[in-house]
C-alpha positions as CSV (number, residue, x, y, z in Angstrom):
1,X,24.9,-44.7,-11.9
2,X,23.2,-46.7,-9.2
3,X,20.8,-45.9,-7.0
4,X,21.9,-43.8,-4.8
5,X,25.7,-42.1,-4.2
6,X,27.5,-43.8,-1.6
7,X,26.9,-41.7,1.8
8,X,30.8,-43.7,3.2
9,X,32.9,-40.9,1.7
10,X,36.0,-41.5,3.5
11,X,38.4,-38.5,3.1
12,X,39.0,-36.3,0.0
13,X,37.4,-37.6,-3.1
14,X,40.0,-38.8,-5.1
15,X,39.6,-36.4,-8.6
16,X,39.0,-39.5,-10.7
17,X,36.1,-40.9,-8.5
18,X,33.1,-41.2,-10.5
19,X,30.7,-40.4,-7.4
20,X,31.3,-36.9,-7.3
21,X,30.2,-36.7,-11.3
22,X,27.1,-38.5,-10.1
23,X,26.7,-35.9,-7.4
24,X,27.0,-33.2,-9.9
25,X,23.9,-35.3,-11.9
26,X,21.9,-35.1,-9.2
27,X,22.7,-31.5,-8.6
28,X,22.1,-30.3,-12.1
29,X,19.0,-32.0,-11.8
30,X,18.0,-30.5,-8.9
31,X,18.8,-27.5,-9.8
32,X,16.6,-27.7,-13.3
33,X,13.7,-28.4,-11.8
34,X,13.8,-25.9,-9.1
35,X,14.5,-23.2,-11.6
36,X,11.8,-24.1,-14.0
37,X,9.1,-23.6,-11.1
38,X,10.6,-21.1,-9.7
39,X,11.3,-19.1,-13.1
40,X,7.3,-20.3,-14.2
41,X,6.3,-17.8,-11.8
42,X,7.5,-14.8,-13.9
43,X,6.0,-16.8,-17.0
44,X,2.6,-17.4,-15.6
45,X,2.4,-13.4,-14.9
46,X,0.0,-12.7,-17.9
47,X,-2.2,-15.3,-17.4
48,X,-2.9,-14.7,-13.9
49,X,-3.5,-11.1,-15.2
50,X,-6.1,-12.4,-17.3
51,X,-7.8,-15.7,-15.3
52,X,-8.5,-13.0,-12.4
53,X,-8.9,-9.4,-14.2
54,X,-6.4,-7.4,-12.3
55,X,-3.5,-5.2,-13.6
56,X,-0.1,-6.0,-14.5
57,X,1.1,-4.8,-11.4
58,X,-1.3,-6.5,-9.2
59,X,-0.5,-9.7,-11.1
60,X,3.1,-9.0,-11.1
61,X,2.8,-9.3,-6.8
62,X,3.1,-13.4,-7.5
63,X,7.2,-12.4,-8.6
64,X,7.3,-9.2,-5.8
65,X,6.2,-11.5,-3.0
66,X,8.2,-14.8,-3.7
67,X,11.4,-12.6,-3.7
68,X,10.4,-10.9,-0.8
69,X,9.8,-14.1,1.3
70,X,13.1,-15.9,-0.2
71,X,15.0,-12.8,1.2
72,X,13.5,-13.3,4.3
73,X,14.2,-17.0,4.6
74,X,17.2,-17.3,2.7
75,X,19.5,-17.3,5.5
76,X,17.7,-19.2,8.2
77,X,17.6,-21.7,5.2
78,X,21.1,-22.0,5.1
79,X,21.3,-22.2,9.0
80,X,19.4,-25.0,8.7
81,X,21.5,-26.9,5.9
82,X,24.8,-26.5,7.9
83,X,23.0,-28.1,10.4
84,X,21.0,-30.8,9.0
85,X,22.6,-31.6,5.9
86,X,21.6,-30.4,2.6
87,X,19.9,-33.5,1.4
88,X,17.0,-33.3,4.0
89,X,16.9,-29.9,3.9
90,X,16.7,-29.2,0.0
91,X,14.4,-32.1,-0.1
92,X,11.5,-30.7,2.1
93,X,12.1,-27.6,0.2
94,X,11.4,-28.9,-3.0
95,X,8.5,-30.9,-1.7
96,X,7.5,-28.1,-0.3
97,X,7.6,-26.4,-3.5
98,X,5.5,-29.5,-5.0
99,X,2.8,-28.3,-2.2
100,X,2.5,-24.8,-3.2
101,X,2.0,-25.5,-6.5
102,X,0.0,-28.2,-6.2
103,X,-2.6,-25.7,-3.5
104,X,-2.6,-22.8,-6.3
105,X,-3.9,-25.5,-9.0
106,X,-5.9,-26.2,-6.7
107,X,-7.6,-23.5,-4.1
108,X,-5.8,-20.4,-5.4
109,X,-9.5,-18.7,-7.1
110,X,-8.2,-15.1,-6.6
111,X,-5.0,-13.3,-6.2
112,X,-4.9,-13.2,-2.5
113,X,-5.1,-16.6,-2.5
114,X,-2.9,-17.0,-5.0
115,X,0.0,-14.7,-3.3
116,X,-0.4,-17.1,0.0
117,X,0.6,-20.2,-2.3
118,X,3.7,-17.9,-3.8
119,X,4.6,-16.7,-0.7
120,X,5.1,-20.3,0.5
121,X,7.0,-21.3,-2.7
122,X,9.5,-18.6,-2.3
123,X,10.4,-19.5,1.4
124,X,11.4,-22.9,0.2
125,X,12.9,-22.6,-3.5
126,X,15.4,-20.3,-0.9
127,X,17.1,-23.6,0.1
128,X,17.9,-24.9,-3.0
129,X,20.7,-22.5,-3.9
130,X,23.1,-22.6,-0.9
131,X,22.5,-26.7,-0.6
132,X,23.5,-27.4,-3.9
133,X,26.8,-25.0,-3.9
134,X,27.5,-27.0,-0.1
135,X,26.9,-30.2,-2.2
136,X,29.2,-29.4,-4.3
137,X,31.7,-28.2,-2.0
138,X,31.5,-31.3,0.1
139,X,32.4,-33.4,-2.8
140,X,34.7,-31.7,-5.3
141,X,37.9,-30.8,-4.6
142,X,39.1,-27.6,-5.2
143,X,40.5,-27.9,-9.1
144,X,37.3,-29.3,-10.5
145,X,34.8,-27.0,-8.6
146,X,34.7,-24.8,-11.2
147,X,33.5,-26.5,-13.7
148,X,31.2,-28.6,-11.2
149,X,29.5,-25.0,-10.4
150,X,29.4,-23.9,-14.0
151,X,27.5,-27.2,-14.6
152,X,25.0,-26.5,-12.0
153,X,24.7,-22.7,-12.9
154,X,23.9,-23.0,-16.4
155,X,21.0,-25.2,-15.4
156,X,19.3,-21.9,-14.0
157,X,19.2,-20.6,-17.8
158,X,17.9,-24.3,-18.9
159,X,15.2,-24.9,-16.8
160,X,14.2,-21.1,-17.3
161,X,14.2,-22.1,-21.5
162,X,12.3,-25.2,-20.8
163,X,9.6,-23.8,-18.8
164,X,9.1,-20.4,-21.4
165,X,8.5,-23.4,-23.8
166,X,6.3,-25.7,-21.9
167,X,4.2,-23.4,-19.4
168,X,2.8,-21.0,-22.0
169,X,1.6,-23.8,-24.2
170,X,-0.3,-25.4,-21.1
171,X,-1.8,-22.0,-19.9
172,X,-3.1,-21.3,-23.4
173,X,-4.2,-25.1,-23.9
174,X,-6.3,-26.1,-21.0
175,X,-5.1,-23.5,-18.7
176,X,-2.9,-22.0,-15.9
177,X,-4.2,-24.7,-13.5
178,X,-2.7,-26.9,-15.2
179,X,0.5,-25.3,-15.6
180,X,0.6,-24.8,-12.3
181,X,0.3,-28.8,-11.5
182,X,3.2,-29.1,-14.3
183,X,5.2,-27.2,-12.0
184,X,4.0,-29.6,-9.1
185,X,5.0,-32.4,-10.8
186,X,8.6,-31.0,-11.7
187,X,9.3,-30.0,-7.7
188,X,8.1,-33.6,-6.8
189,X,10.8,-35.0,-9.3
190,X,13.6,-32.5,-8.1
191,X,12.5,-33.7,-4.3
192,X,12.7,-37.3,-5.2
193,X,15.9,-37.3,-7.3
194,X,18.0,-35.1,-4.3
195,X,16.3,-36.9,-1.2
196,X,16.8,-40.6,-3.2
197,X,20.0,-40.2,-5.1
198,X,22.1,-38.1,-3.0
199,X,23.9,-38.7,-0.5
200,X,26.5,-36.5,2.1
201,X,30.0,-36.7,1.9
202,X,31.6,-38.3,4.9
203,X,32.4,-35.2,6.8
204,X,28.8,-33.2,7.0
205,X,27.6,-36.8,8.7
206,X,29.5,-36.3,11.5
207,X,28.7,-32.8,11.8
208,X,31.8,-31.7,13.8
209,X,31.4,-27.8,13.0
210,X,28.2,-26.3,14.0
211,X,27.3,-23.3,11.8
212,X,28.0,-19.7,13.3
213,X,25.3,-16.5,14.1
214,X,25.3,-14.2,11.4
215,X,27.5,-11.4,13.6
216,X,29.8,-13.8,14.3
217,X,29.8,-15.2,11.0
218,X,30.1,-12.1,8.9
219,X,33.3,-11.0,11.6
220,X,35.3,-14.5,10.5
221,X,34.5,-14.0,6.4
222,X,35.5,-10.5,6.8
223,X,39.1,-11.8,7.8
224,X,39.7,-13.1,4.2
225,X,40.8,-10.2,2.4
226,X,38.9,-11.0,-0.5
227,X,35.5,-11.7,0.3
228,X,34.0,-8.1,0.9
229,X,35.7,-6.9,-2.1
230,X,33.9,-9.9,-3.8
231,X,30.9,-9.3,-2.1
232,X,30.7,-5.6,-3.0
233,X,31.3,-7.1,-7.5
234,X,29.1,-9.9,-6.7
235,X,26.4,-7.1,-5.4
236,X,27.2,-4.9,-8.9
237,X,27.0,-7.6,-11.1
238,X,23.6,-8.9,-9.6
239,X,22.6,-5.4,-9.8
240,X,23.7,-5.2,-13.4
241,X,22.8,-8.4,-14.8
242,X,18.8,-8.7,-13.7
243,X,18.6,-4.7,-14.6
244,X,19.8,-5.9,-18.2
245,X,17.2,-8.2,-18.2
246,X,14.4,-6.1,-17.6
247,X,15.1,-2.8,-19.8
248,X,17.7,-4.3,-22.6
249,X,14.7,-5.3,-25.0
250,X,12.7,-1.8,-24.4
251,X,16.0,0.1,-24.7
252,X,17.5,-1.9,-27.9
253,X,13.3,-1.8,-29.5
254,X,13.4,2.4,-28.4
255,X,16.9,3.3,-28.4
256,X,18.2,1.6,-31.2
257,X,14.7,1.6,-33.1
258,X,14.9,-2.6,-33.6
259,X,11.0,-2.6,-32.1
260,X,10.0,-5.2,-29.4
261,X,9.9,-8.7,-31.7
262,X,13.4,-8.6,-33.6
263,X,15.1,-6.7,-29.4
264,X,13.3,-10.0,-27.8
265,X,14.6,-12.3,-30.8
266,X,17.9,-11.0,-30.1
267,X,17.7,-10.8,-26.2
268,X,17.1,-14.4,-26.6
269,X,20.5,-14.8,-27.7
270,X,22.2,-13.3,-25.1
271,X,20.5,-15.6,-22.8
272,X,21.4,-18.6,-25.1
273,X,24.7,-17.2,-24.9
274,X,24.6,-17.3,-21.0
275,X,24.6,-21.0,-20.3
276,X,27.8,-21.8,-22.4
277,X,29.3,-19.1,-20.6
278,X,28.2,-20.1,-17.3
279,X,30.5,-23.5,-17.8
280,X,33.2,-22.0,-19.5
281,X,34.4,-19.2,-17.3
282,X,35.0,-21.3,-14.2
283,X,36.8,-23.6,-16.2
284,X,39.2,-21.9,-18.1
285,X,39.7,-20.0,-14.7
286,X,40.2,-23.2,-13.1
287,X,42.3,-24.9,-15.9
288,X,44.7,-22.0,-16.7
289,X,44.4,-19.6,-13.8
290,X,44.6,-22.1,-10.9
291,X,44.3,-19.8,-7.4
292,X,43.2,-16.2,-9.2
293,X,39.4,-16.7,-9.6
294,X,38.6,-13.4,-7.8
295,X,40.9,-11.9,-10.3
296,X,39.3,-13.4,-12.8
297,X,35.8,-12.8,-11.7
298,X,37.2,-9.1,-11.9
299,X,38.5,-9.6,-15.5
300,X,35.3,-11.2,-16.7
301,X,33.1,-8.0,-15.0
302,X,35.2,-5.5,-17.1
303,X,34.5,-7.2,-19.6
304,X,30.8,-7.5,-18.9
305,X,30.8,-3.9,-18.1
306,X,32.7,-3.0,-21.4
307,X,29.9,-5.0,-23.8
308,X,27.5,-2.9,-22.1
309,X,28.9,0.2,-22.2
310,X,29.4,-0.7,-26.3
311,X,26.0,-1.3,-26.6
312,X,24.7,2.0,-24.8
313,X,26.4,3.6,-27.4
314,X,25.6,2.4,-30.1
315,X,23.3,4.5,-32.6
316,X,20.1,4.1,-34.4
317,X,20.6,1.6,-37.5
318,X,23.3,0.0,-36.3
319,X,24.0,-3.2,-38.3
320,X,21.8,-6.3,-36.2
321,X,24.8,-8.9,-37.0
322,X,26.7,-5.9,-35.0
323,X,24.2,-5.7,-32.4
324,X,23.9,-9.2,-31.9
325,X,27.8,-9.6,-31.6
326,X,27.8,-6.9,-28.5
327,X,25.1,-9.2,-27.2
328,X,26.9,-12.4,-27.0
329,X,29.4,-11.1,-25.6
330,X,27.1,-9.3,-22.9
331,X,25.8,-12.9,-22.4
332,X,28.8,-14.9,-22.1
333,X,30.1,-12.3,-19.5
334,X,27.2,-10.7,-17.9
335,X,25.3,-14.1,-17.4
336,X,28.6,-16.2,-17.4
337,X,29.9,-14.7,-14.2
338,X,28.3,-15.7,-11.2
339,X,29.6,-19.5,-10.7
340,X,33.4,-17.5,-10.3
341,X,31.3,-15.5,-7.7
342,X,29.6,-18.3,-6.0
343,X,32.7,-20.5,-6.1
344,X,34.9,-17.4,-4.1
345,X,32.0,-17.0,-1.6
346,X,32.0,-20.5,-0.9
347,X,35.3,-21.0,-0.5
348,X,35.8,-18.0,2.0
349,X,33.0,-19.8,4.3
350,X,34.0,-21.4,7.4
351,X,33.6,-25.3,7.2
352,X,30.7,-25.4,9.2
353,X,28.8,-22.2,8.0
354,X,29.5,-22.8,4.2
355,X,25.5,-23.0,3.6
356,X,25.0,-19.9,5.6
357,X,27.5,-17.5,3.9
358,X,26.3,-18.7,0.6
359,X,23.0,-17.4,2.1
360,X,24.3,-14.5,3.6
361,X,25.8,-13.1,0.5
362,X,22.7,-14.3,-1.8
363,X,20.3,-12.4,0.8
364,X,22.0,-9.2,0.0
365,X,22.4,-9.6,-4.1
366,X,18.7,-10.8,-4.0
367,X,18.0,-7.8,-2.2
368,X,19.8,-5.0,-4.9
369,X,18.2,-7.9,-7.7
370,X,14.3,-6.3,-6.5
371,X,15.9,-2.7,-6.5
372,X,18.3,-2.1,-9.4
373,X,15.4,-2.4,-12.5
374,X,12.7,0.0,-10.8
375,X,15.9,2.8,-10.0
376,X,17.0,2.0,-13.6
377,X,13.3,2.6,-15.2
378,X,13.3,6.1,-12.9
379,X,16.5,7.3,-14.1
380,X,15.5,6.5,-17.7
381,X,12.1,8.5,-16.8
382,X,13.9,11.5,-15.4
383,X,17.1,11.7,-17.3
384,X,17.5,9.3,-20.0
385,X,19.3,6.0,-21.0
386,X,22.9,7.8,-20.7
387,X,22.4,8.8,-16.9
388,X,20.6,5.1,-16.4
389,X,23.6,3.4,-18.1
390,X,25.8,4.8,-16.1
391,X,24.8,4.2,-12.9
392,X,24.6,0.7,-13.9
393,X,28.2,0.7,-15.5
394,X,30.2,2.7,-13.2
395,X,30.1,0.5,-9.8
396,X,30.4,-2.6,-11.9
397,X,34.0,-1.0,-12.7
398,X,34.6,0.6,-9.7
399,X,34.4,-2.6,-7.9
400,X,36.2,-4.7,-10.7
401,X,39.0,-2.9,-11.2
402,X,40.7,-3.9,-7.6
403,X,39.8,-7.0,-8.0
404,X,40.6,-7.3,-11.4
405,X,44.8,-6.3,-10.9
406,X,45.0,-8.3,-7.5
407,X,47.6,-9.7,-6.0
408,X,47.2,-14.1,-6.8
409,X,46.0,-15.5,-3.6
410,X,45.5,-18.9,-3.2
411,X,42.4,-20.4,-2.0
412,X,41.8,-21.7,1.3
413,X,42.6,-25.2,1.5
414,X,40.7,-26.8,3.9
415,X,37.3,-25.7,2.8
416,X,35.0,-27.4,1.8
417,X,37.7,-31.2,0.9
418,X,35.5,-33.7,1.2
């Protein structure tokens, strides 16, 4: 690859040109990095518990607050990217993600302190989502943007595997300071490989399409038939997936008596099982379903839904090789899923907002992300895992189903070419 992708994209990639898998390098990349600091935060919980002597909850504020402050940015973020170009845009933010690190490690000597340095992180990982997805709409034409956004996708997964290996071992080894400059280092890297390798395509240079107000913005999307019914899945299935996260290991260690070592052994599968997934959905939608991704994001919900709905019911001393079946499949689906998502969003997005409805729609699932475990843990608390399951299962269905048996509707065509 040379040094940096030509920024004279003249017209539609052709399918064949070896920029856009370059682009796609750079994007994966990106993404990896961002993940792994952003991801680090939820790692580092315990050891902030410890280096200042405050509860789990108090310490668990870093994850609370970094949400928070990405909700609240996400969509001026995206405002900003339609307007600027993503490559300035999501390289500040990952420099500035590099600074926020770099000030806990280094002035961050209680948790107030601390939480000021999160709070800035979180307002500028929020670019890095909606710039890559417009990168990757700029460049890739329509039948090889699924597996383009699979790519990127699974790298969420990745870099959140490579930083529960590395950031533990420096926290324990010479301390979370330390950990926290790792994470430095990696958003200076992400920062230097988008904002030196990357270039725009062709079109976003000239910048003919400014990008819309949100009223204005959510009235045009609205006119596609599809995207609120795949908003309302894509809302469920965020919902559903990070509640799965957070209570699957406490309900398969209690409710299916496996205790908490072999549930997280096994939990780590279904994660494992994610990234694989996360390539191979959009794909085979692509590849044999050309035009009916929103059906298929349906299909693969059910499914999702189904594997979850097996595994609520399963009874004590079930069979592990059993278990751990239920689980991949859980994985492939439940974690699998949200590159048909992103990809349907995206492509719904007027040519000049594409940044900002990626945003928009991310704003709200991040929103029912912070919600759906706590409302989860109370249902468990006031009327056990059947009524909790439920509530988690039932809109994931309610909202597939339509979707699911849909009449084939091509995607738009001039989003998005390049």
């Amino acid at each position: 690859m040379s040094s940096q992708i030509s920024s004279s994209s003249p017209g539609p990639a052709p399918a064949a040109d070896p920029r856009i898998w370059a682009v796609l390098a750079v994007a994966v990349g990106t993404q990896t990095a961002g993940s792994f600091v952003s991801q680090g935060i939820y790692i580092l919980v315990p050891f902030w518990r410890e280096a200042f002597g405050v509860s789990l909850a108090s310490a668990s504020l870093a994850v609370t607050v970094m949400n928070g402050v990405q909700i609240a940015t996400m969509f001026t973020l995206g405002r900003a990217i339609d307007i600027h170009g993503e490559r300035r845009i999501v390289g500040i933010a990952m420099l500035g993600m590099a600074i926020a690190m770099a000030c806990a490690a280094t002035f961050a000597n209680s948790l107030p302190a601390l939480l000021v340095c999160i709070a800035f992180l979180g307002g500028t990982y929020a670019a890095v989502q909606p710039g890559g997805t417009r990168a990757i709409m700029r460049w890739f034409p329509p039948a090889k943007r699924g597996i383009a956004t699979g790519f990127r996708q699974a790298a969420v997964p990745f870099g959140t595997m490579i930083a529960a290996a590395l950031l533990p071992f420096m926290a324990v080894r010479y301390g979370w300071h330390a950990a926290a400059w790792l994470c430095a280092g990696v958003s200076i890297v992400g920062a230097a490989l988008f904002w030196g390798l990357y270039r725009e395509a062709g079109d976003v240079a000239a910048k003919t399409e400014r990008p819309l107000p949100l009223a204005k913005l959510a009235r045009i999307v609205g006119q596609d038939r599809s995207f609120w019914p795949v908003l309302r899945l894509g809302i469920a299935m965020s919902a559903f997936q990070f509640t799965l996260t957070a209570h699957v290991i406490g309900f398969m260690a209690d409710g299916l008596g496996l205790g908490l070592f072999v549930a997280s052994s096994m939990f780590a599968a279904t994660q494992l099982a994610g990234i694989p997934g996360r390539i191979l959905l959009p794909w085979l939608s692509d590849r044999f379903r050309p035009g009916l991704r929103g059906q298929s994001f349906g299909l693969v919900s059910v499914i999702a839904a189904s594997a979850a709905a097996l595994l609520a019911l399963l009874p004590i001393g079930t069979p592990s090789p059993v278990i751990l079946l239920v689980l991949i499949i859980l994985g492939i689906f439940g974690i699998g899923w949200f590159p048909l998502y992103l990809l349907q969003i995206a492509e719904s997005a007027p040519k000049g907002s594409i940044a900002s409805t990626i945003a928009f729609a991310s704003t709200i699932c991040l929103a029912v992300m912070a919600i759906g475990p706590y409302l989860f843990g109370l249902l468990v608390d006031s009327f056990g895992y059947g009524a909790a399951w439920s509530a988690l299962i039932v809109p994931v269905v309610a909202t597939a189903i339509p979707l699911a048996i849909s009449s084939p509707r091509l995607p738009k065509a001039q989003t998005g070419s390049p």
